[in-house]
N, C-alpha and C positions, 0 to 999 in steps of 0.2 A: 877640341878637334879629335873626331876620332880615327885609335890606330891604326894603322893597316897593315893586316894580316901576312905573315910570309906561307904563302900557299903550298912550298913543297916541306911543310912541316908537320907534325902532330905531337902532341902528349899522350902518355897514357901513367896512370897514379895507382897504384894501388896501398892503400893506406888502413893500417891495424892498428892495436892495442899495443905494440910491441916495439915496431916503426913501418915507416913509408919508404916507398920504392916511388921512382918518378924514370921513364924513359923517353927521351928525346929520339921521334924516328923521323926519318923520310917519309912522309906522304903516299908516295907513287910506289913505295916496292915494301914500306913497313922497315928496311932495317936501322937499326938501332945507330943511336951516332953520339949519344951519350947516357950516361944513365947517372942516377942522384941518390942517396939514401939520405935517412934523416930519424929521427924518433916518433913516439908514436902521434898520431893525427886523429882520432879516436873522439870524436869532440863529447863525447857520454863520459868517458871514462877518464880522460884526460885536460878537459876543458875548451873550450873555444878559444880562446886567446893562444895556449901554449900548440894546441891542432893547427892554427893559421899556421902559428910560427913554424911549424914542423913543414907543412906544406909548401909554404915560400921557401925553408931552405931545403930541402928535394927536390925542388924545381930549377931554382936557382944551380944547385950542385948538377944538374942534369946537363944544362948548358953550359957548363964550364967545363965538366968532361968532352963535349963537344966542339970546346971551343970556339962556340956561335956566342956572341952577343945577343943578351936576353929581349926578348921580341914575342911580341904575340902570333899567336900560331894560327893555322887555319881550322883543326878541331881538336879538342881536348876530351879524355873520359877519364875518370876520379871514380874510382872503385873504391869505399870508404865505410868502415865498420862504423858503426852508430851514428849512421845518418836516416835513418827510417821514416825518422820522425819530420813532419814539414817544417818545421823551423830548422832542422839540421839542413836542409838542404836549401831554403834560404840562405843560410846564417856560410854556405861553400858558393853558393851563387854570388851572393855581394862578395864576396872577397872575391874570386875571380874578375868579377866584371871589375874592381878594384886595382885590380894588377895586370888589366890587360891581358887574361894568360889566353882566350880563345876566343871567336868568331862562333864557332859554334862550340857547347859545352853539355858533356853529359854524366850527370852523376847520381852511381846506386851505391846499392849497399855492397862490398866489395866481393861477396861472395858470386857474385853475377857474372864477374867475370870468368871464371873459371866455367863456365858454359863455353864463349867465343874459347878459351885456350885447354879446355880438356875433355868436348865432346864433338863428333864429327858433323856433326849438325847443328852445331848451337843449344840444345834441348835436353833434359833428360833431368834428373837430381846431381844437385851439387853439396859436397859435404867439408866443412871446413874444422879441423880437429887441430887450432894451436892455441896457444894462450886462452883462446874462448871456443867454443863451440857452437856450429850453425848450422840446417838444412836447408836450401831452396829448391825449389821446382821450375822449372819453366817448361811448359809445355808446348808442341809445334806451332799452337798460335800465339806466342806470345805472350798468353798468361803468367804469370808468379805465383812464387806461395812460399812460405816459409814455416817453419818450428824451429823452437830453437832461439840463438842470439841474445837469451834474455841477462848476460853479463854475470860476473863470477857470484854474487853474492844471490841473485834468486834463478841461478841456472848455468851453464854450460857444462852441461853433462858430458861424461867422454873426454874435457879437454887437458890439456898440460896441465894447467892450472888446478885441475879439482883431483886429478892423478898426482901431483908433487903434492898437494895439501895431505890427501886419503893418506900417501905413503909416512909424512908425518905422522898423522893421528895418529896410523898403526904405531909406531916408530915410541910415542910418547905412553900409546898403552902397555907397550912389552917392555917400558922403562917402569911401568908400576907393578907390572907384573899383573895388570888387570885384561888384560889382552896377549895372545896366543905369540911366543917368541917367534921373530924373524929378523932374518938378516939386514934387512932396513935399518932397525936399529943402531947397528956397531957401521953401517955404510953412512950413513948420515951425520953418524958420528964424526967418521972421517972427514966427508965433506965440508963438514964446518969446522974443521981440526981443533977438533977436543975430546974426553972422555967423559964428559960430567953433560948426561940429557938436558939438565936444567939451563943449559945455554941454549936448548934452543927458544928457550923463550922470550929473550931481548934479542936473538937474531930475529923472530919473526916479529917481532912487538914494535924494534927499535928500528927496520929497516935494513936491516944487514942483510935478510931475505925477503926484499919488498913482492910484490906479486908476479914479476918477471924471473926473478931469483927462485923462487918454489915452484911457479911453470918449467924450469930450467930442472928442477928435478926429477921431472915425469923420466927420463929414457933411468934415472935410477931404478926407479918402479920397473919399469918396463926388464932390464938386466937381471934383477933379482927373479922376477916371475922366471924368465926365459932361465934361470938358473936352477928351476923348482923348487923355489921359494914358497909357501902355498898361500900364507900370506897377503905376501904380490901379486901373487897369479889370480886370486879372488876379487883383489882391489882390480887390477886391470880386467879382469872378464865382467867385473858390476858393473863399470866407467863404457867400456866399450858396448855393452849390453844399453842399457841408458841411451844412447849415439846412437845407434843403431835403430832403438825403438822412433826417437826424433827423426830418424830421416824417413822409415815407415809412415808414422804419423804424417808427414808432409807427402808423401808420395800419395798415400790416401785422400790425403784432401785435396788433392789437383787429380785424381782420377787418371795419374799414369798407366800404362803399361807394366806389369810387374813382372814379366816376362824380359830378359833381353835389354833390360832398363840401359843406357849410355849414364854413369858414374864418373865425377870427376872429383878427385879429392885434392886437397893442401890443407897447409900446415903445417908444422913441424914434427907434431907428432905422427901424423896417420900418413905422411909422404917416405919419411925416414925409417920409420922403423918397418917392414915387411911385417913380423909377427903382429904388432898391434893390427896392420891394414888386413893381413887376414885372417884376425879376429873378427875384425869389425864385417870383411864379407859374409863369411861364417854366421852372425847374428843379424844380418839383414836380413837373409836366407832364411832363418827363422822366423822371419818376422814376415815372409810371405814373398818378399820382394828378392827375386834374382836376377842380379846383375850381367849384363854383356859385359861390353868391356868398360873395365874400371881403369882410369887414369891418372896417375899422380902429376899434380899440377906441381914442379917446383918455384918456379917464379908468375903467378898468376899478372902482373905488370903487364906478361906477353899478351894477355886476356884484353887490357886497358887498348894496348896498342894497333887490338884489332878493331876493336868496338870505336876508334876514333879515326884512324882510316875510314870504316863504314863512313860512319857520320860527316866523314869529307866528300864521301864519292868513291873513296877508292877501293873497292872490293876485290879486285884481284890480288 
């Protein structure tokens, strides 16, 4: 038999490499009445089995901040990194239909979101700079387009992740003295507390600095640089140069406006830090493409919550 729907509900998910955000709203006005975390959902990076699991318990934890008993809703949207591919989005369909979670159900790649919650029109480039790096496009009809997303090992230029790796490598060369001293070195130091560099190698080998833990070191990079570090400041202007060229590239191929463009960013890195985000304007700018207004998206979830409302009806 099938369930029926509570109509003045919605989900909206937005699920990373890092963790998943899940918000339980009202339907009719969008606010929020419980909200869920959980770990990362990432089914590329992370696997499909441990992504369900991440997913059900975000959803789960949504409604218990809510103190609604778990029910199918009337529409859901799951904004999810490394779903691109068609079996990713099978492989989030059957489980949903599995769990009952929506009547209607919509799911991209999570960078989509940050259109509905960081441009005034829905439209324009979206730029995502945390753990991983991604550009999309969506243009006033609806098109997409992406560069970018291709995951820590054949890309994510610009992101935490290739920023905390670079500031090591630096870090290991000026421990051999085969690369230019920087303060990175004795900070890094610190941060793993010890004085002997050769430790950083069973931290980053043995998991003491798994790839959340080295993305966790990018705002180091970033402090050194803003310190005039020259070092830093060269690893963050290549990283950001890089990101900035990715979001060009995709702006190109969707034949935006390059004029007045509507920008929406997240992430941890490119939301948080000021200096990195306008670097990164600074080298769009170079790259042809000038920004209206650019927007840091902090909880892009808000993005899910709109785009599932729509999909009920509810647009105001």
């Amino acid at each position: 038999m099938t369930t029926p729907a509570r109509p003045d509900l919605v989900i909206g998910v937005d699920g990373g490499a890092t963790h998943t955000a899940a918000l339980l709203a009202d339907a009719a006005t969008g606010t929020v009445l419980g909200r869920g975390e959980s770990g990362p959902s990432n089914i590329q990076a992370a696997g499909v089995e441990s992504a369900l699991r991440e997913l059900e318990a975000a959803v789960a934890a949504a409604f218990d901040a809510a103190a609604i008993p778990r029910t199918k809703v009337v529409a859901a949207c799951l904004g999810l990194a490394g779903i691109d591919l068609n079996e990713g989005l099978d492989v989030i369909g059957g489980w949903a239909e599995r769990v009952s979670l929506a009547d209607k159900l919509s799911v991209a790649n999570d960078a989509t979101l940050l259109f509905a919650a960081g441009t005034s029109e829905g439209w324009g480039l979206a730029v995502i700079a945390g753990t991983g790096s991604i550009a999309f496009t969506l243009d006033r009809a609806g098109r997409d387009g992406r560069a970018g997303g291709w995951g820590y090992l054949l890309g994510d230029e610009g992101s935490a992740w290739m920023l905390g790796l670079s500031g090591l490598r630096a870090a290991c060369r000026a421990a051999d003295r085969a690369g230019p001293p920087t303060a990175l070195l004795g900070t890094l130091l610190k941060a793993l507390g010890t004085t002997d560099p050769r430790d950083f190698i069973p931290a980053t080998y043995r998991g003491v600095w798994d790839r959340a833990a080295i993305a966790g070191l990018a705002p180091v990079v970033l402090e050194a640089a803003e310190a005039g570090d020259d070092v830093a400041h060269k690893l963050v202007v290549r990283e950001v140069t890089a990101l900035a060229r990715t979001a060009a590239t995709a702006v190109d191929a969707a034949e935006l406006p390059k004029l007045g463009l509507p920008v929406a960013v997240a992430g941890g890195l490119v939301v948080r830090s000021a200096f990195y985000r306008a670097l990164f304007v600074e080298a769009l700018c170079g790259h042809g493409v000038h920004p209206g207004v650019v927007t840091p998206v902090e909880d892009p979830t808000v993005g899910a919550v709109v785009l599932a409302r729509k999909a009920a009806g509810r647009t105001a």
